[in-house]
C-alpha positions, 0 to 999 in steps of 0.5 A, a space after each residue: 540198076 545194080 544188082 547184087 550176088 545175094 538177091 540173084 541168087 535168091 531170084 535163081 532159087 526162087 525161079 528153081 523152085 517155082 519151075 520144079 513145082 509147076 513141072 510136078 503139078 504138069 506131070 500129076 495133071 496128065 497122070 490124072 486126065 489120061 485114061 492110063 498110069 504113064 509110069 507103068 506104061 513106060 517103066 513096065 511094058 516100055 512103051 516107047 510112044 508114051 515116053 517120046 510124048 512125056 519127053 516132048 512134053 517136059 522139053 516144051 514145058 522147059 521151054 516155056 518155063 525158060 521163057 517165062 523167067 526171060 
């Protein structure tokens, strides 16, 4: 099958842009089921608990996302 630079290049956008909403939605999800603003409680009082979880959590989504295209 030959493939050409145009569609993969479109394949890579597409994948992109799919990638880019699934991890805002993820982000708006957690946002809304915990019981506190994430944003303040990193950015305001620098809990740095939450942001090692926030970032296990973007690292483990990329993972998955990463996976998924593979």
């Amino acid at each position: 099958m030959q493939t050409t630079l145009l569609g993969d290049m479109t394949a890579t956008l597409i994948y992109a842009v799919l990638g880019t909403v699934i991890f805002i939605a993820v982000i708006f999800l957690i946002e809304t089921i915990t019981k506190f603003s994430i944003k303040k409680q990193v950015v305001e009082d620098g809990n740095i608990a939450v942001a090692i979880v926030l970032a296990s959590v973007v690292a483990s989504l990329g993972m998955i996302i990463s996976s998924a295209i593979h």
